[in-house]
C-alpha positions as a printed NumPy array, in Angstrom:
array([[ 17.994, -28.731,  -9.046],
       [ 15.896, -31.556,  -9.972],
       [ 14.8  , -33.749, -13.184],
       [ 11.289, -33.195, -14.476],
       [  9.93 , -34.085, -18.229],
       [ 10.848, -32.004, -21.243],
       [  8.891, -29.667, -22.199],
       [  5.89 , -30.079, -25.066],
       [  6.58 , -28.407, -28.197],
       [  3.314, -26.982, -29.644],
       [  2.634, -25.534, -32.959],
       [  4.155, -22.224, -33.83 ],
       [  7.108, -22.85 , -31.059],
       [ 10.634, -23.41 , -31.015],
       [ 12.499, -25.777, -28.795],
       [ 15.279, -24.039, -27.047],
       [ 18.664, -25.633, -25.558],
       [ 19.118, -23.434, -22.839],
       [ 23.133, -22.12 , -22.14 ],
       [ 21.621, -19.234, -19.646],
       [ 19.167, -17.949, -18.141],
       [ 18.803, -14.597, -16.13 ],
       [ 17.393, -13.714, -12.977],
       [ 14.769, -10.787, -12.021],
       [ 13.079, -10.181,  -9.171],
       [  9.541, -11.941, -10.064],
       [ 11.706, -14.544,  -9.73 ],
       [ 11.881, -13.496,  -6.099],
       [  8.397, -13.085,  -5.926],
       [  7.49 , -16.047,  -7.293],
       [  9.662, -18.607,  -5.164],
       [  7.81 , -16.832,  -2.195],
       [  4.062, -17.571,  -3.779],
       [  3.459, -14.101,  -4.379],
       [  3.623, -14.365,  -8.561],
       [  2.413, -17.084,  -9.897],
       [  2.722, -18.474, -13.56 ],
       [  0.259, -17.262, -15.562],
       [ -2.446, -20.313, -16.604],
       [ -0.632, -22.747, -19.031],
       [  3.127, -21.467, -18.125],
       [  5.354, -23.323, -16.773],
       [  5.904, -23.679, -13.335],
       [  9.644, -23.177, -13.228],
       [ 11.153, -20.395, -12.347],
       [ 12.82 , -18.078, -15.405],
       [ 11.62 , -15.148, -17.725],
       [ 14.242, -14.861, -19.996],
       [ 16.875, -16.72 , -21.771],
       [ 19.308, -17.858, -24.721],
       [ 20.071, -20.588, -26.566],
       [ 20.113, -22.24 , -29.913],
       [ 17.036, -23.75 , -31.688],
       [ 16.874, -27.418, -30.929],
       [ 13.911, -27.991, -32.995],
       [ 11.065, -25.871, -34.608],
       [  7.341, -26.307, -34.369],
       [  4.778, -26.293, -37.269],
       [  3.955, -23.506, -38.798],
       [  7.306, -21.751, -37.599],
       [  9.046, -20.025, -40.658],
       [ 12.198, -17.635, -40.625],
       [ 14.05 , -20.611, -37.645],
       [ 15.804, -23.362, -38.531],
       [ 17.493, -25.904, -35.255],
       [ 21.632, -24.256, -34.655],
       [ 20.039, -20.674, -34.8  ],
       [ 21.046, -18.451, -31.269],
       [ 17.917, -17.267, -29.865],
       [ 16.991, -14.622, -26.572],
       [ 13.075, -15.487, -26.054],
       [ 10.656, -13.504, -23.295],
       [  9.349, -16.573, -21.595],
       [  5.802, -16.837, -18.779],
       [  8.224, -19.068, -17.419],
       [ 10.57 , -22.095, -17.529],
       [ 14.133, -20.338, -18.037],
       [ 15.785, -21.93 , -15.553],
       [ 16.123, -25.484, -16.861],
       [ 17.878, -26.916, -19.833],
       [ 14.822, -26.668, -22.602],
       [ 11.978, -24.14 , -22.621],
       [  9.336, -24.126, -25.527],
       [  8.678, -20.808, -26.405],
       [  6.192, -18.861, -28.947],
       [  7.925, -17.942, -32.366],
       [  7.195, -14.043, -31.883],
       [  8.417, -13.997, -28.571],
       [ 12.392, -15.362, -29.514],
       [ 14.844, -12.768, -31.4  ],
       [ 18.355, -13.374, -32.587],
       [ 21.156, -12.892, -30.673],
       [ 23.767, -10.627, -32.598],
       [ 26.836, -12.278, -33.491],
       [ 29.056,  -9.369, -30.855],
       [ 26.893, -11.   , -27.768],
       [ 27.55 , -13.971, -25.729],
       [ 24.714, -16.593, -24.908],
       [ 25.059, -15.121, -21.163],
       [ 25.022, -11.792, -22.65 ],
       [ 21.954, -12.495, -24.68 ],
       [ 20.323, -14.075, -22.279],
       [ 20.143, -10.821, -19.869],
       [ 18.632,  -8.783, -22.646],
       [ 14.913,  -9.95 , -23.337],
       [ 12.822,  -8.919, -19.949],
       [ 14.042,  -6.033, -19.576],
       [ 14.502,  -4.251, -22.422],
       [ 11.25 ,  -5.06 , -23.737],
       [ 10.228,  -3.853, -20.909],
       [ 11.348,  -0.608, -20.883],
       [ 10.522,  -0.52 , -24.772],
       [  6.854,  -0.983, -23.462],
       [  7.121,   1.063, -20.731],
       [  9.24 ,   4.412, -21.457],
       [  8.391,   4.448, -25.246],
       [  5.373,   2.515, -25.791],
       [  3.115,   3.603, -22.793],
       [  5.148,   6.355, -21.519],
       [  5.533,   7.934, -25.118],
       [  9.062,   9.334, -24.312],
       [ 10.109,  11.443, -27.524],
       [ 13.569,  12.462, -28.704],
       [ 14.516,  15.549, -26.893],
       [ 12.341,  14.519, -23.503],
       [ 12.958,  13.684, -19.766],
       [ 12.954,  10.411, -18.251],
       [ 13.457,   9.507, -14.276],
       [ 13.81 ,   6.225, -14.155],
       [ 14.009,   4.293, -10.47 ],
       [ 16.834,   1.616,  -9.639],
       [ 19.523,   2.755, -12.312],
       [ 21.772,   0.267, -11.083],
       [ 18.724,  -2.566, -12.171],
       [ 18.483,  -4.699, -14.855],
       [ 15.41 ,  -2.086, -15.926],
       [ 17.844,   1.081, -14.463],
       [ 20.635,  -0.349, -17.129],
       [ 18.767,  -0.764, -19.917],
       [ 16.64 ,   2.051, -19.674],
       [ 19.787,   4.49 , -19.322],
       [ 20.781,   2.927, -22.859],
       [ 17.753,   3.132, -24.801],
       [ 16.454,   6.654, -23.176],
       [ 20.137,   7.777, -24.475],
       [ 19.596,   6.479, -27.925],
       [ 16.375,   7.544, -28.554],
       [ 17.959,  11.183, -28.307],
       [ 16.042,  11.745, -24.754],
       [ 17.287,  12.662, -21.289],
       [ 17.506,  10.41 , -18.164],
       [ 17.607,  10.549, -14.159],
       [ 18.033,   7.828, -12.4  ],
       [ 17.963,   7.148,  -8.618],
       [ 20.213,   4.785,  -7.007],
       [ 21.289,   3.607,  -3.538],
       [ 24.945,   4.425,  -3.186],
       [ 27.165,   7.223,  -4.588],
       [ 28.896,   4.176,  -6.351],
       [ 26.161,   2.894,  -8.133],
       [ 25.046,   6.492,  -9.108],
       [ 28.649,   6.751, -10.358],
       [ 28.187,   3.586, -12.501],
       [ 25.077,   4.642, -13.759],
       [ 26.7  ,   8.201, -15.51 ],
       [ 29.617,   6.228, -16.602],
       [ 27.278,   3.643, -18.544],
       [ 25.221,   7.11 , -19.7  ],
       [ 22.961,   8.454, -17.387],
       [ 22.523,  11.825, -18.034],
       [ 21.929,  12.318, -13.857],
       [ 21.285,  10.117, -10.935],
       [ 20.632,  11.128,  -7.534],
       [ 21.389,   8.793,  -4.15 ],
       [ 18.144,   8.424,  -2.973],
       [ 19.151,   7.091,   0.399],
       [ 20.277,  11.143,   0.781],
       [ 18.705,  13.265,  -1.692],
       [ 15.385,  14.427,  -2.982],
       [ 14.415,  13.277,  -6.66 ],
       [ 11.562,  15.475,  -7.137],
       [ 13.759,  18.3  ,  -6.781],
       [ 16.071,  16.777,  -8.592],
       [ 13.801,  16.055, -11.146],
       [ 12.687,  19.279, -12.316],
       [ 16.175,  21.313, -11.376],
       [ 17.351,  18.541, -14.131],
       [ 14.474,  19.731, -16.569],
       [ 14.979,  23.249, -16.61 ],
       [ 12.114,  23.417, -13.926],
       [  9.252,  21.854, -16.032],
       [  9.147,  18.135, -14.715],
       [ 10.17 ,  14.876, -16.803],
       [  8.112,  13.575, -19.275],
       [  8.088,   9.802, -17.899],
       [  8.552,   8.098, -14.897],
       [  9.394,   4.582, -14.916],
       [  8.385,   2.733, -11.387],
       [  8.739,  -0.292,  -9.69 ],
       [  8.968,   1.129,  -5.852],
       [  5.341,   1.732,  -5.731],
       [  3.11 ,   3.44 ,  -2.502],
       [  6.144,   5.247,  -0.917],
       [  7.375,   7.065,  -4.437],
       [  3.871,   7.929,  -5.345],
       [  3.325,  11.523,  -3.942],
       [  6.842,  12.473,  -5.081],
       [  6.885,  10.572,  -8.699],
       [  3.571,  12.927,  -9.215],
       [  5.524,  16.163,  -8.099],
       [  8.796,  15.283, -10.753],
       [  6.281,  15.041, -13.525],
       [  5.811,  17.818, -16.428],
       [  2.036,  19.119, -17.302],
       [  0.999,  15.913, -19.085],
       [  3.403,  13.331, -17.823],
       [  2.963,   9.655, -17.574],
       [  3.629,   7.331, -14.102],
       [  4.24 ,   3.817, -15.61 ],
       [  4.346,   2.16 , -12.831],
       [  5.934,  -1.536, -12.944],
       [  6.374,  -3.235,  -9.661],
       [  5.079,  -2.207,  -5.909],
       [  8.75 ,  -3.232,  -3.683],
       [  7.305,  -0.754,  -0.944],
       [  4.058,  -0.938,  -0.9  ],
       [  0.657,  -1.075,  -2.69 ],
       [ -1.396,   1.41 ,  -0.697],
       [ -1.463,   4.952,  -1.135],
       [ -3.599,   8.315,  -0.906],
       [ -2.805,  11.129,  -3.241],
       [ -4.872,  14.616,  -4.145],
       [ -6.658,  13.495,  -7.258],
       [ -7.128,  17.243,  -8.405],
       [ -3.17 ,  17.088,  -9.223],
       [ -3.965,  14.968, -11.77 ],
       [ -6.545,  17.08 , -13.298],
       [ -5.081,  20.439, -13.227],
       [ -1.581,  19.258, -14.77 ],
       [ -3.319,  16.241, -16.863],
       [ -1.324,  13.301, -15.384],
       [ -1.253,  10.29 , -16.472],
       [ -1.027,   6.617, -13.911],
       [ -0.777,   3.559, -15.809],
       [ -0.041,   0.192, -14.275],
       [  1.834,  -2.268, -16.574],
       [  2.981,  -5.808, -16.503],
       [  4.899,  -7.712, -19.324],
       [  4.329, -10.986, -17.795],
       [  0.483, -11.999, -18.459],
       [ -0.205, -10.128, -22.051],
       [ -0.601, -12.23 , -24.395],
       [  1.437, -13.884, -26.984],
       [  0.016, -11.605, -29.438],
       [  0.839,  -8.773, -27.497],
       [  4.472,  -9.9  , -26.714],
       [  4.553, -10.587, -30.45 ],
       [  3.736,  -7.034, -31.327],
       [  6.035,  -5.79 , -28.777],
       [  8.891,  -7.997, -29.673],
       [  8.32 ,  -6.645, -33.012],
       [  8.456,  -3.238, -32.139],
       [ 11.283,  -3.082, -30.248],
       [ 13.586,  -4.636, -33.162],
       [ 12.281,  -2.5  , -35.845],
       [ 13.167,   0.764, -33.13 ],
       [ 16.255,  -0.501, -31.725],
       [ 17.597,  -3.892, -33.408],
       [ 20.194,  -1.713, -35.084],
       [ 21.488,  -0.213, -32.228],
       [ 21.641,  -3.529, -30.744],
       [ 23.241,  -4.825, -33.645],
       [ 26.211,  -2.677, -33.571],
       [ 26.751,  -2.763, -30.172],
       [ 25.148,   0.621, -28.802],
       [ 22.925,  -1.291, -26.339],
       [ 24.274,  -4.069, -24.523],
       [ 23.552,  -6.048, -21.587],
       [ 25.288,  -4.926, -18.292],
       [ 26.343,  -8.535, -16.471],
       [ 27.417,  -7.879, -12.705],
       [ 27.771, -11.69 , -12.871],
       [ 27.747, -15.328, -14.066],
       [ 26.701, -18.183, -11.146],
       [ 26.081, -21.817, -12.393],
       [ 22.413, -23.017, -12.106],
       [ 22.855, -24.707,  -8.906],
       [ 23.825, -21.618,  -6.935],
       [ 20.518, -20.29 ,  -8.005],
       [ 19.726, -19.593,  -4.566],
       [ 22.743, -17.379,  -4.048],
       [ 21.728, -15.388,  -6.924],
       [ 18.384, -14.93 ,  -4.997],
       [ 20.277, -13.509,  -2.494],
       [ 22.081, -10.762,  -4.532],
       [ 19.088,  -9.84 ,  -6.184],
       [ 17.012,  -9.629,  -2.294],
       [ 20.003,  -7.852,  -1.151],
       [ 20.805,  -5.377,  -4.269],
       [ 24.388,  -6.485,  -4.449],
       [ 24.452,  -6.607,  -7.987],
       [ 24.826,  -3.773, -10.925],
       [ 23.143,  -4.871, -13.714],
       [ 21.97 ,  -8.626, -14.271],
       [ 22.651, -11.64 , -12.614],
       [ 22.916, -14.871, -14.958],
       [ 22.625, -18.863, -14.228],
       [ 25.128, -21.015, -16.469],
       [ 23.251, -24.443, -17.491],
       [ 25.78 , -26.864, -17.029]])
């Protein structure tokens, strides 16, 4: 933990006073030099977080400095200010914490972009979605049940895949011991899920294909085990697949706009009224960041981890 200058506020920005910020695993990434910011971003670590408005940018309508803001940052979440676009902050709703709040931007915009956007999961579909006990797993389990769809999620313990069906999960499968593909379409009445969400990468590939319905989608998000595989391309063909590689992080504010957008008009209400809701495995102050590194490398947690600004 260090001083460095305050950020510049630009036109069509807000100034946030930052009470939390939570961790993800780019986070990870990016400590080691494997994910940098994208140009222009700031160089400190952080892709979400809440606050209040400490002062608004030109341009900016609809804020006003004392409002409670979440915001999708490119970076700079784990310090006491962050400028961030307009289109890229929401409200927080009056039931949610600032730690809450501030575990709710990355990734449920990212499965909104992901599962419904790319993936085009419909009301009465099948979802598998990996890590269930995630950040992505948690709120993915929420918003697949809202939308009126089905989900399976994999997990590494019987504990977590316990969790996961208490929060909603309509099945989850250990996959330390079992097989998800079967899984996958003995939970869709034998015709494959609709979506698969992704971040394992090489290792799941041959088997995300097999738990996939005649036109399903692969979104795949994140490469933990690897970014090399082969596969039969004529799969693909004869059953119409669909690969798509995603990222949240580079698109542009535009983009994030349309997205953040999106996602309120879908499921604002239900996060409104308490339907969705961030699960928190646990609050650290900011300068045991590195310990919440370590829960994150070591999949400790359930749900996010947040940093407390002092």
């Amino acid at each position: 933990v260090g001083e460095v200058a305050a950020p510049v506020l630009g036109p069509g920005e807000l100034r946030l006073r930052v009470a939390a910020a939570a961790v993800n695993r780019a986070d990870l990434l990016q400590r080691q030099g494997l994910y940098p910011p994208p140009p222009g971003a700031s160089p400190v670590l952080g892709l979400e977080c809440a606050g209040t408005v400490a002062e608004v940018g030109a341009g900016v309508t609809g804020w006003k400095p004392g409002d409670r803001a979440m915001a999708l940052l490119a970076g700079g979440g784990y310090a006491e200010e962050v400028v961030v676009p307009a289109p890229c902050a929401m409200p927080v709703p009056a039931r949610l914490s600032l730690e809450e709040a501030a575990a709710i931007p990355e990734v449920f915009l990212t499965v909104f972009l992901n599962v419904f956007q790319l993936g085009g999961l419909e009301s009465g579909g099948f979802a598998l979605v990996h890590g269930g006990g995630s950040g992505i797993g948690t709120a993915a389990i929420q918003m697949v049940r809202e939308a009126g769809a089905k989900v399976l999620v994999t997990a590494g313990s019987d504990e977590k895949c316990r969790r996961c069906l208490e929060l909603g999960a309509d099945a989850a499968v250990n996959y330390r011991t079992g097989d998800f593909a079967a899984e996958a379409r003995a939970f869709s009445g034998g015709r494959g899920v609709d979506v698969v969400l992704d971040s394992i990468g090489a290792p799941y590939l041959a088997k995300n294909l097999a738990s996939l319905a005649v036109g399903g989608r692969l979104v795949l998000i994140g490469l933990m085990g690897g970014a090399k595989a082969e596969i039969g391309l004529g799969e693909l063909l004869v059953r119409r697949l669909s690969l798509i590689g995603s990222t949240l992080r580079s698109r542009s504010t535009a983009e994030k706009g349309a997205i953040v957008a999106g996602f309120l008009g879908r499921f604002g209400s239900a996060l409104e009224a308490g339907r969705l809701r961030a699960v928190v495995d646990r609050v650290l102050p900011l300068a045991e960041a590195p310990a919440a590194h370590r829960v994150l490398k070591a999949s400790e947690h359930f749900g996010k981890v947040v940093l407390r600004m002092a």
